[in-house]
Structures are given as C-alpha cells and as structure tokens.
DOFI-81230 format. One record per residue (C-alpha): x negated, y, z. Coordinates in nm, 2 decimals, always signed. Last residue first. Layout:
N
@c1=X | c2=Y | c3=Z
...
// end
This chain:
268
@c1=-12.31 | c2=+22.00 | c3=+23.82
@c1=-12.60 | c2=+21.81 | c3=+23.57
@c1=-12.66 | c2=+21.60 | c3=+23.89
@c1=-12.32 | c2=+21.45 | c3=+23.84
@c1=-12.33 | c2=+21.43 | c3=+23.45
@c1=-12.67 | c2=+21.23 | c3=+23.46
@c1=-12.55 | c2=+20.97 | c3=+23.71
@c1=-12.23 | c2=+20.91 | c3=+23.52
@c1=-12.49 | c2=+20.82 | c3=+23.24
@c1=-12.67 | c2=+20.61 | c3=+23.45
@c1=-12.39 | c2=+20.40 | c3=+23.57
@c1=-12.28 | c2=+20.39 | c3=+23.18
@c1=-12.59 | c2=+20.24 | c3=+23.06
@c1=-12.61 | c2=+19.98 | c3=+23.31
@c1=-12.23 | c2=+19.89 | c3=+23.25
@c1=-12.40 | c2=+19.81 | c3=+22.90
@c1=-12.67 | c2=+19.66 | c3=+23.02
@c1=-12.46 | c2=+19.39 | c3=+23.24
@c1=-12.22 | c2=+19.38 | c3=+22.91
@c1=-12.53 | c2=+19.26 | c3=+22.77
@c1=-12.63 | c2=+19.02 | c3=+22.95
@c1=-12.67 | c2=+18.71 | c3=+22.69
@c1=-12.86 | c2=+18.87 | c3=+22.46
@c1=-13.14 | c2=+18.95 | c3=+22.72
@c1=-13.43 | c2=+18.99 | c3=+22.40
@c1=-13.51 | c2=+19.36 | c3=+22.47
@c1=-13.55 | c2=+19.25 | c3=+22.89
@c1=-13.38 | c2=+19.31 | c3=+23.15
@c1=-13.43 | c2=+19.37 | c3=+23.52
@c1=-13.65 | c2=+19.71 | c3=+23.45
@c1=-13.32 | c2=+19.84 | c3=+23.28
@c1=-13.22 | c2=+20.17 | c3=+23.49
@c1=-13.09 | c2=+20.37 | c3=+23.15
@c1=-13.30 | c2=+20.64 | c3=+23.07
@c1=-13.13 | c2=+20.97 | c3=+23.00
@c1=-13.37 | c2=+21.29 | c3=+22.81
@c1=-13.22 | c2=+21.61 | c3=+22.79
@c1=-13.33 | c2=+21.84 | c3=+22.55
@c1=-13.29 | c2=+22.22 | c3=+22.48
@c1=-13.57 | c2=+22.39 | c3=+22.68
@c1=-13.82 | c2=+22.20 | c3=+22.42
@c1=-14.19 | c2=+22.05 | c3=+22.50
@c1=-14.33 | c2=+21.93 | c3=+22.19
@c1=-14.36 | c2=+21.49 | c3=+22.25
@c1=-14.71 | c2=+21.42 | c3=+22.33
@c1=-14.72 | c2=+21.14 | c3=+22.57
@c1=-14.45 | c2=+20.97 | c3=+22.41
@c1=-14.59 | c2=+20.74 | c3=+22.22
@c1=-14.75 | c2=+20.63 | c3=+22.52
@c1=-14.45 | c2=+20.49 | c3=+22.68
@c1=-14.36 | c2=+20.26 | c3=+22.38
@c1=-14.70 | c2=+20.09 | c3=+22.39
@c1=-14.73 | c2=+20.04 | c3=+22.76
@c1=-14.35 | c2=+19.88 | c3=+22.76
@c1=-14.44 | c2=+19.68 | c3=+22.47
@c1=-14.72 | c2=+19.54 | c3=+22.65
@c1=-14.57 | c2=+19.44 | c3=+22.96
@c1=-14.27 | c2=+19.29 | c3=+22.77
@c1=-14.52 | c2=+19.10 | c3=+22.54
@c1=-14.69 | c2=+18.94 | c3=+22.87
@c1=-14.39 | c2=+18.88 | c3=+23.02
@c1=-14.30 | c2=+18.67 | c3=+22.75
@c1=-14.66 | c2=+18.50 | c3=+22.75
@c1=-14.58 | c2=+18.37 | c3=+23.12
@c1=-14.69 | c2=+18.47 | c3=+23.50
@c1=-14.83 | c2=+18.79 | c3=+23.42
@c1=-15.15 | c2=+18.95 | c3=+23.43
@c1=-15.15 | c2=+19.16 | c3=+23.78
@c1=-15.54 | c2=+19.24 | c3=+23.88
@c1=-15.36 | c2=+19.44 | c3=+24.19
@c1=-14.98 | c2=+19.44 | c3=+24.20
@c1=-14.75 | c2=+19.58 | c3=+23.98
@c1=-14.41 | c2=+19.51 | c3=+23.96
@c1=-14.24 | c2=+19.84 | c3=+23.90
@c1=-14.53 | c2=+19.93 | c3=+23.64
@c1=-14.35 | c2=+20.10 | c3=+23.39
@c1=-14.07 | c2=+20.22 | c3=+23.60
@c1=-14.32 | c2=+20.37 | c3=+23.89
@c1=-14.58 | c2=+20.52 | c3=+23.62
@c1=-14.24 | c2=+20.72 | c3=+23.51
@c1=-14.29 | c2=+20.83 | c3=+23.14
@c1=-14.02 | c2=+20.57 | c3=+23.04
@c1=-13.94 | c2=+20.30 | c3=+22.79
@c1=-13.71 | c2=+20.12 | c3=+22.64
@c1=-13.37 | c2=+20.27 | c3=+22.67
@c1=-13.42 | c2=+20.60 | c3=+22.54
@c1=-13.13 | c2=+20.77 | c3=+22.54
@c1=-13.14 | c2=+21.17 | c3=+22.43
@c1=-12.96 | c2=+21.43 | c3=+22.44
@c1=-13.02 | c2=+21.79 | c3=+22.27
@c1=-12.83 | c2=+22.10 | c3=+22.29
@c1=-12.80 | c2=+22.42 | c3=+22.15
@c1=-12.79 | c2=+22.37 | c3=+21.75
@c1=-13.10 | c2=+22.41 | c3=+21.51
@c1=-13.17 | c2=+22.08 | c3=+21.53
@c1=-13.48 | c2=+21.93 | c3=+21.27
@c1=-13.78 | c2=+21.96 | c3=+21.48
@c1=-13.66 | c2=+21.86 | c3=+21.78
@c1=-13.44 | c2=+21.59 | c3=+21.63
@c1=-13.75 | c2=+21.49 | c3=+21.46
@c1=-13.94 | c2=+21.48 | c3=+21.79
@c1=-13.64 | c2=+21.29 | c3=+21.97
@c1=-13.75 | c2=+21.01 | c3=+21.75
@c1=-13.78 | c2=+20.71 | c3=+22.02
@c1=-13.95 | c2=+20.44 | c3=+21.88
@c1=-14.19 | c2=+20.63 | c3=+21.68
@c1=-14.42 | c2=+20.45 | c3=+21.47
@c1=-14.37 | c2=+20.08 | c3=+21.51
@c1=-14.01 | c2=+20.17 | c3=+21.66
@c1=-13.93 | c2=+20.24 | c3=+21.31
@c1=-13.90 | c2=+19.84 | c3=+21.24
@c1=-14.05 | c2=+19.76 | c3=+20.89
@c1=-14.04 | c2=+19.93 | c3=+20.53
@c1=-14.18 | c2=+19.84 | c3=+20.22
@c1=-14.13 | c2=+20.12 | c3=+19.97
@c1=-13.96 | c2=+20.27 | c3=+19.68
@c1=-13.79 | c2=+20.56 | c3=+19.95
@c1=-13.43 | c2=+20.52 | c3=+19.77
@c1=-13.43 | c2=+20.12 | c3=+19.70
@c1=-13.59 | c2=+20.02 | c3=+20.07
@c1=-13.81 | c2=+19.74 | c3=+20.04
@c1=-13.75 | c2=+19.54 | c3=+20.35
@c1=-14.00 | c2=+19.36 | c3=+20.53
@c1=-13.91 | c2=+19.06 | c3=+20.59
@c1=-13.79 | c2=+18.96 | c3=+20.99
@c1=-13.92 | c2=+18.80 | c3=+21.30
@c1=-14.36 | c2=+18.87 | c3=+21.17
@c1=-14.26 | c2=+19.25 | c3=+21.15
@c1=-13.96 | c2=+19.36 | c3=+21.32
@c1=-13.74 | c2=+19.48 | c3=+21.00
@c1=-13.43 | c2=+19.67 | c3=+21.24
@c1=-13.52 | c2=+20.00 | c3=+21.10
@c1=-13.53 | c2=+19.90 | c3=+20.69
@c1=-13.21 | c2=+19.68 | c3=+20.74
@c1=-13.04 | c2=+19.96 | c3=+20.91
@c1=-13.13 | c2=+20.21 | c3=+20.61
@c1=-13.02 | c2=+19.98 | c3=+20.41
@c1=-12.75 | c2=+19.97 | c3=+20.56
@c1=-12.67 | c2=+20.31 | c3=+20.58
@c1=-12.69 | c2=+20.37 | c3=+20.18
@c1=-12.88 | c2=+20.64 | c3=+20.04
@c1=-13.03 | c2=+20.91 | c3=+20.20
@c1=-13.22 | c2=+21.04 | c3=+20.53
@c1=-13.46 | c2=+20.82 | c3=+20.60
@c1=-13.72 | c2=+20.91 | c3=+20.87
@c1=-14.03 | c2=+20.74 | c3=+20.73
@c1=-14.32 | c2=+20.69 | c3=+20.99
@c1=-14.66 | c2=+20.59 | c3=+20.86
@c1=-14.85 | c2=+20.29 | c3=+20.93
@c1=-15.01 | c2=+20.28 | c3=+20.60
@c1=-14.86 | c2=+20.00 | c3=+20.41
@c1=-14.63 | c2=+19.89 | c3=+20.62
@c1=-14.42 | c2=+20.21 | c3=+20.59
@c1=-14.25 | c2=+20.30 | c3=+20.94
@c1=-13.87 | c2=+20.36 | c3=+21.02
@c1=-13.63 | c2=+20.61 | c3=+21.17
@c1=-13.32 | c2=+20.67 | c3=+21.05
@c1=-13.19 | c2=+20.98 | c3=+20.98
@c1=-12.80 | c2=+21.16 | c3=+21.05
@c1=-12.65 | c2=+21.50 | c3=+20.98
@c1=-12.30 | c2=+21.57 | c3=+21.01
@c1=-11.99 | c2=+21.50 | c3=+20.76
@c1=-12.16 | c2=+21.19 | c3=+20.59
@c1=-12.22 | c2=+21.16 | c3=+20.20
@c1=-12.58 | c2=+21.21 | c3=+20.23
@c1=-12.59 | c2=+20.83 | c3=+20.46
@c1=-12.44 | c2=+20.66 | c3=+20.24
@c1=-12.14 | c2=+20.49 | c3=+20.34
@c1=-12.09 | c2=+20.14 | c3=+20.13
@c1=-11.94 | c2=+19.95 | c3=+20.38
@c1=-11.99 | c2=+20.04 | c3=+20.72
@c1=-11.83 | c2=+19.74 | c3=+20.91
@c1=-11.88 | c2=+19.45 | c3=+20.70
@c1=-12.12 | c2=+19.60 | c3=+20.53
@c1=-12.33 | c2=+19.56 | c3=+20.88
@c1=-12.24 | c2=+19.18 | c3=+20.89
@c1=-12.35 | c2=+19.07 | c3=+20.56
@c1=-12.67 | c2=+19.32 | c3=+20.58
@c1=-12.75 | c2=+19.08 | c3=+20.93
@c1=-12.68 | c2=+18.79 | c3=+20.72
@c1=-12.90 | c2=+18.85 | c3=+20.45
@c1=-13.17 | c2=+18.94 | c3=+20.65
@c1=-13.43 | c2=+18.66 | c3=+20.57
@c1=-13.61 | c2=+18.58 | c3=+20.91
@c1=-13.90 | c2=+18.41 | c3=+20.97
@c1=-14.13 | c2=+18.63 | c3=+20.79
@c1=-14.31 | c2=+18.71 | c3=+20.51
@c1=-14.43 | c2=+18.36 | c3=+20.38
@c1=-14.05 | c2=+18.32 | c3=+20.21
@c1=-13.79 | c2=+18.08 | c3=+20.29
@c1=-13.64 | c2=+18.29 | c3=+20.57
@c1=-13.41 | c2=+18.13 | c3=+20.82
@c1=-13.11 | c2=+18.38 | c3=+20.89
@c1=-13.05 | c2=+18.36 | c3=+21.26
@c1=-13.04 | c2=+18.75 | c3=+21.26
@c1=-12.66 | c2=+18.63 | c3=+21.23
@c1=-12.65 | c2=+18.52 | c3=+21.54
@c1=-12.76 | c2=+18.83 | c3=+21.72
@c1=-12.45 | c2=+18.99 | c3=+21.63
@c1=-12.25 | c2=+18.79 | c3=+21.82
@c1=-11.95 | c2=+18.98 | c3=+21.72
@c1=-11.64 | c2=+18.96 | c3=+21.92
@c1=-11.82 | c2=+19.15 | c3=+22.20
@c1=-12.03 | c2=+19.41 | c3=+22.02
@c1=-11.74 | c2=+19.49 | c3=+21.76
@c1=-11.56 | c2=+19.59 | c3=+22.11
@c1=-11.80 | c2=+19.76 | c3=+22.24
@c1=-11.80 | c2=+19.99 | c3=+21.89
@c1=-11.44 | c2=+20.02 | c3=+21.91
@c1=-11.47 | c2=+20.12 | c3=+22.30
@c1=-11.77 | c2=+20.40 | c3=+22.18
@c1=-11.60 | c2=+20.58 | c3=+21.90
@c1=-11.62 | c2=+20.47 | c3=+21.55
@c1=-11.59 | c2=+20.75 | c3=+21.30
@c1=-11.82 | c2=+20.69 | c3=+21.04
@c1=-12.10 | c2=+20.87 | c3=+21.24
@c1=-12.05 | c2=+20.67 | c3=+21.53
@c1=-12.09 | c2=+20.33 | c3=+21.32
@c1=-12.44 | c2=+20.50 | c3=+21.21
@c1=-12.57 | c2=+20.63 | c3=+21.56
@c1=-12.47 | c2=+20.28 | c3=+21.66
@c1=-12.72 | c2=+20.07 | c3=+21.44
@c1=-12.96 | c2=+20.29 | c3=+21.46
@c1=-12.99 | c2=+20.30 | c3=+21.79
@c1=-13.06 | c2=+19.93 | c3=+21.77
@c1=-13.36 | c2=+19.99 | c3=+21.50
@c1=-13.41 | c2=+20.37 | c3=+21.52
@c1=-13.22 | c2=+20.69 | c3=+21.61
@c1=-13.15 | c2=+21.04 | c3=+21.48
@c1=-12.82 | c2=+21.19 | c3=+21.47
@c1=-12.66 | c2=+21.54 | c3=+21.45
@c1=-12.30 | c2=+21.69 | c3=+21.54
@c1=-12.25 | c2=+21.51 | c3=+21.84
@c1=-11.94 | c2=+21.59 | c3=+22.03
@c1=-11.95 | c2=+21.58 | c3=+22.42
@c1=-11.59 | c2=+21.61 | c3=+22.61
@c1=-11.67 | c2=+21.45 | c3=+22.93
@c1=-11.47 | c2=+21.08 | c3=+22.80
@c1=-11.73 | c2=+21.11 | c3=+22.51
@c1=-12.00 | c2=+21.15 | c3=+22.75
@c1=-11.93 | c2=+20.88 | c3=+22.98
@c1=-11.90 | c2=+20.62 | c3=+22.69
@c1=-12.19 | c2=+20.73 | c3=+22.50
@c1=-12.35 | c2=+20.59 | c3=+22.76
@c1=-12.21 | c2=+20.29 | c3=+22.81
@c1=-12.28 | c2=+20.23 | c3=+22.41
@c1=-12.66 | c2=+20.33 | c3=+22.44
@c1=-12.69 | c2=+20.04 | c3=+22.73
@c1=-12.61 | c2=+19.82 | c3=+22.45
@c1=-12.94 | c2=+19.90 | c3=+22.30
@c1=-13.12 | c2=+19.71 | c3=+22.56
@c1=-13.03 | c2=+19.37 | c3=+22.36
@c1=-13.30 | c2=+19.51 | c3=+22.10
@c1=-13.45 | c2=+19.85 | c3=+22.18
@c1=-13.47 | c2=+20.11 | c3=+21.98
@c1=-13.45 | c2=+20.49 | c3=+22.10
@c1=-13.11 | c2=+20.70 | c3=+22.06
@c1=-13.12 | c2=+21.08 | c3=+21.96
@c1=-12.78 | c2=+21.26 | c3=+21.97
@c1=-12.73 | c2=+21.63 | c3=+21.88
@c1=-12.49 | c2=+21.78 | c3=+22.07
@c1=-12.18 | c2=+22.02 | c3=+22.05
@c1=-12.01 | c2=+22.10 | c3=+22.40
@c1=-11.61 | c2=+22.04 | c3=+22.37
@c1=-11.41 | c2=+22.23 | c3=+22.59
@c1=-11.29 | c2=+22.21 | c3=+22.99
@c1=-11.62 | c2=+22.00 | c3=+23.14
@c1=-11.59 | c2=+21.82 | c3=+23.46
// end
C-alpha cells in the first residue's frame, strides 16, 4: 500500500475494444494513490488520456463506456471514396464530453499520437482542440476518412500506424521519476504473440488472419524502444479477445484491473 501520492507519467497504446482494459487499470492505480502528471497515448488511449486530463477519474469514465455505445456511433456511413466511415458522429459524441478543451490549455502535459498519410510519418500532436486530435488518432485507414487536422495542415490517420504505443515520446519528453505504461495490444513475449501456434499454423478464418498480423506488426515496433530505468510497462492478459470484441468489454475491463492489481503486488 502506498501512504502519499507518487507522480506519473501515463502512456496508453491503441487498441480498439482492448482499450477498456486501460480503464481497470487506471482503476487500481488511482485507488493506490498514483497521479499522472504527463500523457501520451493513441487512438483508444487517446480517448481516455484526454477525459483523464479534464478531470474524469476512472468510474466516471466506465460509466460513459457503459451508457454509451460508443461504437455505434463509428456507424457513420461515409459518402465519400475515402472510407467507409464519415466521423461525424464519433466528433458528436467526444464534444459531448470534452467540449472545446484544447489540448495547450490543460493543467499537465498531454500528445496524441498519429501518422501523416502522406509519408508515413508519426505526428504527436500537442495543440489545438482534443477532438480533433481524437479524430486524427482514431482515423483507421480504409474504416474511417482521413482527417485533416486544422493546427498540423495535414491528413492524418490512426497513430498506431506509426507508433502504437508511444512510450518513446514519453521517454523522451518526461523529465519526472516515473513512467507507466499499458499497452494492450501487443507484447514482446514470443509466448503471448504466438499462444496458439502450432507448426505451418495459418489460421482458420480471415479475422484471425488480421489479428495474427496486427499482433506481429505492433510487437515489432517495439523492438527498439531506448532502454530507460524509469518505466514500467503493464500488459493486460487479452490473448482471448480481440480489438473488435465490443461486446466484452466489461470482461476486458475486469482484465485490465486483475493485471494491474497483479503489478502493484509484485511491485512490494
């Protein structure tokens, strides 16, 4: 148990329905007496680093999660070439909640991570308004439209494109003590990536096809994070779910806060 506050900086990966395992997880360390004091995250950590930083703690932020089916509103057909879904809804849903905060207007430091999909490169954003900054993270190429994001003048898609967990930045960037981070899409373990391998294994159907392969992708980004003496990395258990599971997520989100409990106990 921890008797005073312990500053943080908080780095959550993306991860679609698997980013509810970031809200158990905050959880555990709020009720241990963690305060963050600097943000990074991209696409679904995105979306919680930013209701955090406006003051929601993690039961208000479960609680938007269960009376909002915010998946629904990514249901927004597009009518353009550019991709299937519009956005308009999703940016509907986020004012509702975050207004018109801008990100340079908030008491501690927070980016969002993105890519530019014109060259591939990775745009941390670090101004202007959060939901566009959301909008800009979320922007899975081919689902939704790239978004041209009104401070950076550029098309941006989903930052996990780039860098889907940006505990580099927050490396970089952090000049406090301590660094956690929740990544809750991929891991360096050889026996979580491949926890059903078997010989010549291909898959029984294209979805676990596309999970196989974003696993692989996400993992090597990784391989050359900077080694630091300040972070601590959780990883959610979620080999049984999937990033498009949108109907277990209060089974990821308990997940999240097994692991986290987990954490704390080998920490003492």
């Amino acid at each position: 148990m921890m008797n005073q506050k312990r500053k943080t900086a908080l780095v959550l990966s993306g991860g679609g329905a698997l980013g509810t395992a970031h809200i158990g997880v905050i959880k555990i360390l709020e009720k241990q007496g963690y305060e963050f004091d600097f943000y990074s995250g991209v696409s679904a950590g995105s979306i919680i680093i930013s209701l955090l930083a406006i003051g929601y703690n993690s039961h208000e932020i479960w609680e938007i999660v269960e009376r909002t089916n915010i998946f629904s509103a990514m249901f927004d057909i597009s009518r353009s070439r550019f991709g299937l879904v519009q956005g308009d809804k999703v940016v509907k849903l986020f004012k509702k909640y975050l207004e018109d905060q801008r990100i340079e207007d908030l008491e501690v430091p927070l980016a969002i991570g993105t890519t530019d999909f014109s060259n591939g490169q990775r745009v941390m954003i670090t101004k202007g308004s959060l939901v566009d900054a959301i909008r800009a993270s979320i922007s899975v190429p081919v689902l939704f439209e790239p978004y041209f994001h009104p401070v950076e003048e550029k098309w941006l898609v989903d930052g996990g494109l780039s860098q889907n967990f940006p505990l580099d930045y927050a490396i970089d960037q952090y000049s406090g003590n301590n660094i956690i981070g929740v990544d809750v899409a991929s891991s360096l373990s050889p026996d979580f990536l491949f926890f059903d391998h078997k010989k010549n294994w291909k898959g029984n159907n294209i979805k676990q096809v596309f999970e196989r392969v974003l696993r692989i992708y996400l993992s090597n980004q990784q391989i050359h994070f900077p080694q630091d003496n300040r972070v601590q990395i959780i990883r959610p258990q979620l080999h049984n779910y999937t990033a498009s599971d949108i109907f277990k997520l209060k089974e990821i989100y308990q997940e999240g806060a097994k692991t986290a409990e987990d954490f704390l106990v080998a920490k003492d």
